[in-house]
LUMGU-39549 format. One line per 2 residues: their letters; for each residue x, y, z of N, C-alpha, C. Coordinates in pm, whole numbers, plus 50000, padded with zeros to 5 digits. Example, Ala and Ser with C-alpha at 12.3 -4.5 7.8 and 13.67 -1.06 7.14 Angstrom:
<recs>
as	51319 49431 50780 51230 49550 50780 51320 49670 50780; 51285 49775 50708 51367 49894 50714 51290 50003 50787
</recs>
This chain:
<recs>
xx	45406 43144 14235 45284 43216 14200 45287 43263 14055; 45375 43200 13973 45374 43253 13805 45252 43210 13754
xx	45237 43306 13692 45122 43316 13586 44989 43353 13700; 44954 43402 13800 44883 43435 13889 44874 43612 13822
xx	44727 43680 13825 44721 43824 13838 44784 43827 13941; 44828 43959 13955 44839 44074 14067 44732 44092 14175
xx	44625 44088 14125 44513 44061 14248 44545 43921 14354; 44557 43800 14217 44538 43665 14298 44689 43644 14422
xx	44809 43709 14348 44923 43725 14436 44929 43751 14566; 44810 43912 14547 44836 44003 14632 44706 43841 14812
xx	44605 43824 14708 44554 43688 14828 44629 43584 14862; 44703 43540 14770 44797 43440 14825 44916 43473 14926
xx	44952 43623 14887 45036 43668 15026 44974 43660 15178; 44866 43683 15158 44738 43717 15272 44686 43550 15356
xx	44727 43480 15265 44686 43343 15302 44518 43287 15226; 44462 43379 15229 44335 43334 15157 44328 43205 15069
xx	44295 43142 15108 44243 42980 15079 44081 42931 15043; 44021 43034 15112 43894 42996 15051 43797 43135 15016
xx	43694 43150 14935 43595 43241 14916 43576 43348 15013; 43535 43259 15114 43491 43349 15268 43586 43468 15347
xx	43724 43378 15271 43841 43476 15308 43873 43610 15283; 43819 43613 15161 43799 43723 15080 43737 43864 15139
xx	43788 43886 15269 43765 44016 15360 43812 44129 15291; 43767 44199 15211 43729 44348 15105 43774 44441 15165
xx	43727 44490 15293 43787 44633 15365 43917 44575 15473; 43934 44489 15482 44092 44437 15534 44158 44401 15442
xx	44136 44393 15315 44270 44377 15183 44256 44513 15167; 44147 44628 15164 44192 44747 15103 44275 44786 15204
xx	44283 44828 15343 44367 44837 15424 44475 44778 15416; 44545 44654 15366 44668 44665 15379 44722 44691 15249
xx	44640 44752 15152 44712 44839 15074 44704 44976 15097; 44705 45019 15162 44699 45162 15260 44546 45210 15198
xx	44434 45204 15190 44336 45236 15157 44241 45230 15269; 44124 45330 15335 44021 45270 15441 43953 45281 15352
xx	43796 45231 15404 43687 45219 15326 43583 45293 15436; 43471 45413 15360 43394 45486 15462 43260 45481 15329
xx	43130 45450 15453 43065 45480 15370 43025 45592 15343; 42959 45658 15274 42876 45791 15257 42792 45839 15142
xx	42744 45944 15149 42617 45974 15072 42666 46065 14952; 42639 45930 14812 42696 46011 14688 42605 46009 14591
xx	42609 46171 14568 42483 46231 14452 42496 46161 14349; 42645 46209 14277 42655 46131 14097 42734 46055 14115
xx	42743 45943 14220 42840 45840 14141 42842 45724 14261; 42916 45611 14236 42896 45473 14320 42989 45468 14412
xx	43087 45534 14377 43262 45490 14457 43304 45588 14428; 43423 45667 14505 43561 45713 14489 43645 45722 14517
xx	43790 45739 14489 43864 45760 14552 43986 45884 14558; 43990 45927 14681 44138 46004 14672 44239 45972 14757
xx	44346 45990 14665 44487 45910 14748 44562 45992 14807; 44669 46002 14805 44814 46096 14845 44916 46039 14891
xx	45021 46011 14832 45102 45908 14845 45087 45771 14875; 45103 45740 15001 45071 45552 14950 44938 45562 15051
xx	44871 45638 15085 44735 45609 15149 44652 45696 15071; 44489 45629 15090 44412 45657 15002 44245 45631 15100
xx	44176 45698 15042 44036 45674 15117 43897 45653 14994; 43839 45530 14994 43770 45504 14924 43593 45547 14992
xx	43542 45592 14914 43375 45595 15010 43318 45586 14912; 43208 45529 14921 43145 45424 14889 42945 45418 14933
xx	42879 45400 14862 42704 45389 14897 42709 45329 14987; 42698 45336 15101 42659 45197 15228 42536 45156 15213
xx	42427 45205 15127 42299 45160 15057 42301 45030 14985; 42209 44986 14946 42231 44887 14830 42227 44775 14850
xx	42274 44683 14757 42319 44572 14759 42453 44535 14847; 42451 44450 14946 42617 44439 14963 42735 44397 14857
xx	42662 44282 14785 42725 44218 14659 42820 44367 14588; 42687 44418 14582 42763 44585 14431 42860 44631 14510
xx	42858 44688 14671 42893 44761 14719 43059 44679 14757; 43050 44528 14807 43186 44478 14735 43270 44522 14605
xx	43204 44492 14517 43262 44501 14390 43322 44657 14360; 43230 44729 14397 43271 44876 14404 43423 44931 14423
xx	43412 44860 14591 43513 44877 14691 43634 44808 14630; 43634 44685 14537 43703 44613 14457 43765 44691 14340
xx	43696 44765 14268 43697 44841 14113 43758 44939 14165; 43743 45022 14307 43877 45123 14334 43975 45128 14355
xx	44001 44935 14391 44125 44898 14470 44208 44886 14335; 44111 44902 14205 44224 44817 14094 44251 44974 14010
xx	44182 45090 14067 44208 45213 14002 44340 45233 14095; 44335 45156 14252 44473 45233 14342 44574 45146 14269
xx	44565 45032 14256 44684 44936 14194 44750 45019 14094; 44621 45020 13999 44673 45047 13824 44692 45200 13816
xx	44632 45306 13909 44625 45430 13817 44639 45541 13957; 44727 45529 14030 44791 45576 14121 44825 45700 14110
xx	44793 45814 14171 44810 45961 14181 44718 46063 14121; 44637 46000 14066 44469 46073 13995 44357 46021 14092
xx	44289 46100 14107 44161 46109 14226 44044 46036 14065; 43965 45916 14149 43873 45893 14084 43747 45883 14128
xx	43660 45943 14037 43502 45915 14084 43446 45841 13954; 43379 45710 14039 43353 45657 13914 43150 45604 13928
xx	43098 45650 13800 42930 45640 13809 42920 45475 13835; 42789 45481 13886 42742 45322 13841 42735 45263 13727
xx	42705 45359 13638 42760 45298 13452 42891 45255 13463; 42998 45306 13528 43139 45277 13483 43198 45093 13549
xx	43098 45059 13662 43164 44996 13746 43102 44884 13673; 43151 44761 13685 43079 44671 13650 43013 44690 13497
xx	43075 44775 13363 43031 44763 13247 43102 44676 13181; 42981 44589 13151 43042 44474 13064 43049 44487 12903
xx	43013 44592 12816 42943 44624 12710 43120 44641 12639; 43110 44638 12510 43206 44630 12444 43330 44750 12467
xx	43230 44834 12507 43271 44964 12486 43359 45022 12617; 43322 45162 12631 43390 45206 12784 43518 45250 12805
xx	43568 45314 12882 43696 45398 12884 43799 45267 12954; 43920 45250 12880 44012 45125 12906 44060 45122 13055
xx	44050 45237 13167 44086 45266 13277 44004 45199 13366; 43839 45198 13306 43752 45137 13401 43742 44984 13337
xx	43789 44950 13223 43808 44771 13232 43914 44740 13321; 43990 44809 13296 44143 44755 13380 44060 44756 13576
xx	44030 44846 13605 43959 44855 13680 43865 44729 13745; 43761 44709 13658 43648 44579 13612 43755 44479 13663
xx	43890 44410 13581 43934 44321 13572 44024 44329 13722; 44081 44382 13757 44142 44372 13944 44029 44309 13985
xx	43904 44379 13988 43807 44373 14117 43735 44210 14069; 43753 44211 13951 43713 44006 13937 43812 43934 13970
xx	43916 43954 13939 44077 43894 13987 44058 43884 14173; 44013 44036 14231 44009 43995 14372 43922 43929 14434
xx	43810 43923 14383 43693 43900 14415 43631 43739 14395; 43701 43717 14291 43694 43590 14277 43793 43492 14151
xx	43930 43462 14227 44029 43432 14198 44038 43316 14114; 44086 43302 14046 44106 43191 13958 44110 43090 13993
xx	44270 43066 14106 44287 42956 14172 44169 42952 14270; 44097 42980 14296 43987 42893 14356 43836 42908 14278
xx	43856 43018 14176 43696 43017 14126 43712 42898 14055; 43825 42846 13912 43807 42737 13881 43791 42625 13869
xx	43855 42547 14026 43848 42423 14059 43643 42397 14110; 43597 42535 14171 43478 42468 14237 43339 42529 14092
xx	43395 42633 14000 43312 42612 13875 43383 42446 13765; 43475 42416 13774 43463 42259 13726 43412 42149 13822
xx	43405 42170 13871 43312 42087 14001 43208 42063 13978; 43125 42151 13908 42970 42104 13835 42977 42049 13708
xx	42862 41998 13719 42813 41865 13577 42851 41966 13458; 42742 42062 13443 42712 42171 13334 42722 42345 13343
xx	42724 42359 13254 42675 42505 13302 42538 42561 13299; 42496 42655 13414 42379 42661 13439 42365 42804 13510
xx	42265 42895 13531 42268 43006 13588 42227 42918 13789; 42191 42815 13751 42182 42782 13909 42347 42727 13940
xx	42448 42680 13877 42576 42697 13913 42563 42838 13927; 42586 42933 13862 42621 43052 13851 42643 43083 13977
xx	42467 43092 14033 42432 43145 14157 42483 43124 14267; 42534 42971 14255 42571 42913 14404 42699 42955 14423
xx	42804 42979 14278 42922 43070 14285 42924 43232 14297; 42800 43287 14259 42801 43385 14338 42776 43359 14487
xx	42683 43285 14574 42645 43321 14688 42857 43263 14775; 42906 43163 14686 43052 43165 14749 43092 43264 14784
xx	43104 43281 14656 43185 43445 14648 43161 43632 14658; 43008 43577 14717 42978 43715 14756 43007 43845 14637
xx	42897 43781 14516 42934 43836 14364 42819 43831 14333; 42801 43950 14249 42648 43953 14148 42642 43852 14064
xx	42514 43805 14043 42487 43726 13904 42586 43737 13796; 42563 43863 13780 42609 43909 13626 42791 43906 13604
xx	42818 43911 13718 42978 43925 13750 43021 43830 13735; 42942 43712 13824 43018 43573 13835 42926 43529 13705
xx	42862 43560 13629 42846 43492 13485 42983 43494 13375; 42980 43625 13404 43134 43679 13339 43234 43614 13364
xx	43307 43604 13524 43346 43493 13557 43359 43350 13498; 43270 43267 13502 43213 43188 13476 43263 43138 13318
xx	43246 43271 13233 43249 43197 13130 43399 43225 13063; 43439 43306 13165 43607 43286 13153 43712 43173 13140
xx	43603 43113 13228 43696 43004 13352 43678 42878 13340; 43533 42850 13256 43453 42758 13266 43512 42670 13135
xx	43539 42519 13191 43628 42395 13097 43502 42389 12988; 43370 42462 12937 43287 42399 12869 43265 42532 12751
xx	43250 42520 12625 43214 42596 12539 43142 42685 12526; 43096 42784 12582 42987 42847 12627 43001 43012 12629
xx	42906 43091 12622 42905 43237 12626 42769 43278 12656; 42784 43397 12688 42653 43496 12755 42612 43569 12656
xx	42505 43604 12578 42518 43701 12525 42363 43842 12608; 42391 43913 12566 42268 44057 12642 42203 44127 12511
xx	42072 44106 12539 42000 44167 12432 41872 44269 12512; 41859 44381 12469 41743 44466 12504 41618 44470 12403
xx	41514 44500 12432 41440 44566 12302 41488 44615 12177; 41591 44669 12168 41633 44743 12072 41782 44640 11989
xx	41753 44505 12063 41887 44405 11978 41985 44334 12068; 42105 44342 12025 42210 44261 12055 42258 44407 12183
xx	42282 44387 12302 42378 44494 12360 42562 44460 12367; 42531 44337 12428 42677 44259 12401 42678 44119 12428
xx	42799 44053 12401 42836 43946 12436 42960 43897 12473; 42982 43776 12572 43143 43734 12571 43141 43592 12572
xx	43201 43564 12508 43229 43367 12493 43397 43385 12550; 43407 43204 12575 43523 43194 12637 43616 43104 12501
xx	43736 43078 12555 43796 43024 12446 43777 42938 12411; 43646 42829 12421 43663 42691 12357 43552 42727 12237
xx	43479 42857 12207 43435 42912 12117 43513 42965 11968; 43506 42895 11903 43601 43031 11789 43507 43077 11723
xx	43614 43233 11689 43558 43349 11651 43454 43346 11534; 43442 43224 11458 43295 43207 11369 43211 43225 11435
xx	43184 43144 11535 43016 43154 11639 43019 43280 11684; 42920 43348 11590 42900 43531 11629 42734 43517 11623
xx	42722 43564 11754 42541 43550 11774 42511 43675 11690; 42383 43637 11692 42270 43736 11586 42232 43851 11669
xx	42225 43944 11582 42188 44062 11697 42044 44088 11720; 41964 43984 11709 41803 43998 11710 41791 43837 11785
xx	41658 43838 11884 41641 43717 11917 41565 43672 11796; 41528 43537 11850 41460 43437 11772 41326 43453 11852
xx	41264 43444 11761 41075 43430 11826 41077 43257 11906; 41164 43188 11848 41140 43033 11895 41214 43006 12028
xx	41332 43125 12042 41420 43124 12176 41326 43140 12278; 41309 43076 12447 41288 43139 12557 41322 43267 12590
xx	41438 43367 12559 41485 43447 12540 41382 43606 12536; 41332 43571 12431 41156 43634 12367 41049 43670 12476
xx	41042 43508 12540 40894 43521 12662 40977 43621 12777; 41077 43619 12837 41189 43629 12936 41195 43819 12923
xx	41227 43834 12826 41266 43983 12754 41107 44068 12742; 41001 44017 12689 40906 44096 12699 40754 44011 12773
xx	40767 43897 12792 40665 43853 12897 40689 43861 13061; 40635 43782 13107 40620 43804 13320 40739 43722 13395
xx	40813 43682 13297 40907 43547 13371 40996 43597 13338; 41075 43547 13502 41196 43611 13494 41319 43514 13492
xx	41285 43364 13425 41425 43294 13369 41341 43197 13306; 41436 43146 13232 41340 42974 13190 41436 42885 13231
xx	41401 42791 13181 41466 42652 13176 41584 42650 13090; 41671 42541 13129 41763 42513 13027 41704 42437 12894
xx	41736 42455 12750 41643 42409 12684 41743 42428 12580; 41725 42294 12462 41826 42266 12342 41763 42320 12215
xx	41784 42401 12187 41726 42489 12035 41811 42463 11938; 41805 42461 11818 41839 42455 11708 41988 42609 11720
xx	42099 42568 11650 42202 42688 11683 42164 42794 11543; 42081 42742 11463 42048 42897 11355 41943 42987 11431
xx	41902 42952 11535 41780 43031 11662 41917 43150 11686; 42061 43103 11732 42123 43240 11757 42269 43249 11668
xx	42310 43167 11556 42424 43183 11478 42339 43196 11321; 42397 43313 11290 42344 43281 11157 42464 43218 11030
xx	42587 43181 11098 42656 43062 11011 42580 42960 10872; 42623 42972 10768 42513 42894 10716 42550 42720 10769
xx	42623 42706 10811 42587 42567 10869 42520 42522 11036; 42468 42639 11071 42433 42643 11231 42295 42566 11200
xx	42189 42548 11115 42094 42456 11085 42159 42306 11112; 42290 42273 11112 42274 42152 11172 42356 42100 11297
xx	42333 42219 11389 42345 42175 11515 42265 42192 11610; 42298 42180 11758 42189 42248 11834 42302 42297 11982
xx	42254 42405 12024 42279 42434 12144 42193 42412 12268; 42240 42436 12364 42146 42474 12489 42145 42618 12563
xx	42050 42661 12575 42032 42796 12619 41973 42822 12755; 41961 42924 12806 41900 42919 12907 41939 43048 12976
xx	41782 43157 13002 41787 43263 13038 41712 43345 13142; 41762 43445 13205 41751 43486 13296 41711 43672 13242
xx	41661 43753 13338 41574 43850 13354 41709 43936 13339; 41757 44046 13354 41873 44139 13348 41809 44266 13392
xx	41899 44348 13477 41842 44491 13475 41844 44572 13381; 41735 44690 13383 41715 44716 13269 41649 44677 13189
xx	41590 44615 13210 41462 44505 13107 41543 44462 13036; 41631 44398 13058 41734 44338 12958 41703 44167 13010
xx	41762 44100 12887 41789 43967 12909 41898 43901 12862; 41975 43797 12992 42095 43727 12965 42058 43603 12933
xx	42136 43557 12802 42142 43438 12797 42248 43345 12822; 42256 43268 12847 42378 43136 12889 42307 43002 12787
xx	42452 43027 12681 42487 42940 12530 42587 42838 12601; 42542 42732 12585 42682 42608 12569 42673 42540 12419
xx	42785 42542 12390 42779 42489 12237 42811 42321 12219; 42746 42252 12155 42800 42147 12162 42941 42085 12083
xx	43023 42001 12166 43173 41993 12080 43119 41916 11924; 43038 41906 11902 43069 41899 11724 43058 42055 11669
xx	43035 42101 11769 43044 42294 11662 43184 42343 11691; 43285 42261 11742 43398 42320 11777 43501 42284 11659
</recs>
């Protein structure tokens, strides 16, 4: 199991072989953790421990998808940060933004590690032609994962050049590319009026098409005028909008 996270270990002890396996409140249990739901004013999840058992509760509202991931993001506060009681907001869980306290990435990163493992997220995201938010989806509905999670995912993992970036009204919020990107290709922190991106972000539609734009639409490189990418975007909460960039290998 070298070179495996600590999450993916802890499934391979368990036997987990496929997506479905991925039973959330029977892995928190056999790390001495139950899972209860209940009714929380300021925040999504918490937990308190005391020696090697611990009790997580959790919105039983919602989404099931979030309410996984939740239950996931406490299991990686019991892993990583053992003997401090945590309550953590819905801002904290699932923030993808540059920023954020290093306890709740470490956090973030268990609950993608458990949730959707390498050794099996990567073989069935190389399994598709391209990248696409309709791959995306069908690896979330595997893996019982938000959009936005298994995008992240996705572009971790994914054998093709590509990154997400998030823009609001007010600009660039963030972005993550994977490694077949180098650190030149730095998107613009303003859309392009010519991007789909534009209609998506302040018109009635809530994704477009995949579609090949010119790469000075989102690099302002002075040589991005002679390439082109493909883009293709989707609605975000928050009136936000994600995009999904594949770059083509002559920009590499």
């Amino acid at each position: 199991m070298k070179g495996l996270a600590q999450a993916e270990k802890l499934l391979q002890s368990l036997g987990v072989t496929r997506p479905d396996e991925i039973d959330i409140e029977a892995i928190a249990w056999t790390m001495g953790a139950k899972v209860r739901n209940g009714i929380l004013e300021s925040c999504e999840a918490r937990i308190i421990g005391f020696r090697d058992q611990a009790i997580i509760t959790v919105k039983g509202d919602g989404d099931p998808r979030r309410r996984r991931f939740s239950i996931a993001h406490e299991l990686g506060h019991w892993q990583h940060h053992r003997g401090r009681s945590s309550v953590c907001r819905a801002s904290e869980i699932g923030s993808f933004s540059q920023g954020g306290a290093g306890i709740e990435r470490q956090a973030d990163n268990y609950a993608a590690d458990l949730l959707m493992p390498a050794y099996l997220f990567r073989p069935l995201a190389a399994a598709h032609r391209r990248p696409s938010f309709e791959v995306i989806d069908a690896l979330a509905a595997a893996f019982s994962t938000s959009r936005l999670a298994t995008a992240l995912r996705f572009i971790d993992h994914s054998p093709w050049p590509c990154m997400i970036v998030c823009h609001s009204q007010n600009g660039r919020r963030w972005f993550r590319r994977n490694s077949g990107i180098p650190d030149h290709w730095f998107p613009r922190d303003s859309i392009d009026p010519e991007s789909d991106a534009m209609e998506v972000l302040y018109g009635n539609t809530d994704r477009s098409r995949s579609t090949i734009i010119g790469a000075d639409a989102w690099f302002d490189r002075w040589d991005a005028e002679r390439f082109n990418v493909t883009e293709e975007c989707v609605k975000g909460f928050g009136n936000n909008v994600i995009t999904l960039l594949t770059l083509s290998d002559r920009m590499i």
